[in-house]
Every structure is written in structure tokens, then in C-alpha cells.
Steps between C-alpha positions, in 0.01 A plus 500: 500500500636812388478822728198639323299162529610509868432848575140448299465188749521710809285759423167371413219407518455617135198590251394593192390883507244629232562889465230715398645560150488081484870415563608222700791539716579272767543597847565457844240478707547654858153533674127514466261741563097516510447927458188630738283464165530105515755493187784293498884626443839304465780735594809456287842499388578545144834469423582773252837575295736683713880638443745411754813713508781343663751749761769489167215624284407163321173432413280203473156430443283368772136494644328662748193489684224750472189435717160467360145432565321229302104444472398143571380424228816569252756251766526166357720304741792320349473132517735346734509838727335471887330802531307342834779716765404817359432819690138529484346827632105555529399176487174321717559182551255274270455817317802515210 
């Protein structure tokens, strides 16, 4: 396992976002969240292209994360990722 594959091990669980323009970008998933009006929200990391400058001014490309909010309804878990330990906030229980 190369250090990408391990890094991309470690930081899961993963999903398949659906943007509003109809992208799919996959993301790390961090959290849920039920909002007051009973909707349903996946906070997020999507790791974005990033420059990292070294201290003898070499640079390299890299990723970063950015957080974002998800609906729902446009998260499709990845198969093979446990998304049962995640932060859940607003929940009843019996209720989700």
C-alpha cells in the first residue's frame, strides 16, 4: 500500500457527494446533522488541490481539505466504508 492508499485508509469513512451543479466528488465524511427543520446534513471534507511550498521554495502538488455540508439525499455511501461510528447530532432515537 502506497502512502496515498494508506493515508485514504485512515481517513474515512468515505462517500459519493452529488453537488448541486451534478458532479460527483468523493468525500470524507465527518459527522451528521438533523437541522431544526427535520432535514438531514452530512458534514464534510473534500479534499481539494492544494500547493505545498517547501522552506527551500520547492513546490509540490497536494490536497487539502475544505469542509462542506451535504443534503441527505445526494450521499451515497461507498461500499465497503462503516459509516455506523459517525457523529450524529439531532437525532431521536427510533426517529432517523
Amino acid at each position: 500500500m502506497d502512502a496515498e492508499e494508506e493515508w485514504r485508509s485512515k481517513a474515512g469513512p468515505w462517500a459519493r457527494a452529488t453537488l448541486p451543479d451534478g458532479q460527483e466528488l468523493d468525500v470524507v465524511v465527518t459527522s451528521r446533522h438533523r437541522s431544526r427543520d427535520g432535514a438531514w446534513w452530512y458534514e464534510c471534507e473534500a479534499i481539494l488541490p492544494a500547493r505545498h511550498e517547501a522552506a527551500d521554495g520547492a513546490t509540490k502538488p497536494t490536497g487539502a481539505p475544505a469542509p462542506i455540508s451535504v443534503q441527505a439525499e445526494r450521499i451515497t455511501p461507498i461500499p465497503g466504508e462503516d459509516h455506523s461510528t459517525l457523529p450524529t447530532e439531532g437525532g431521536v432515537a427510533g426517529r432517523q
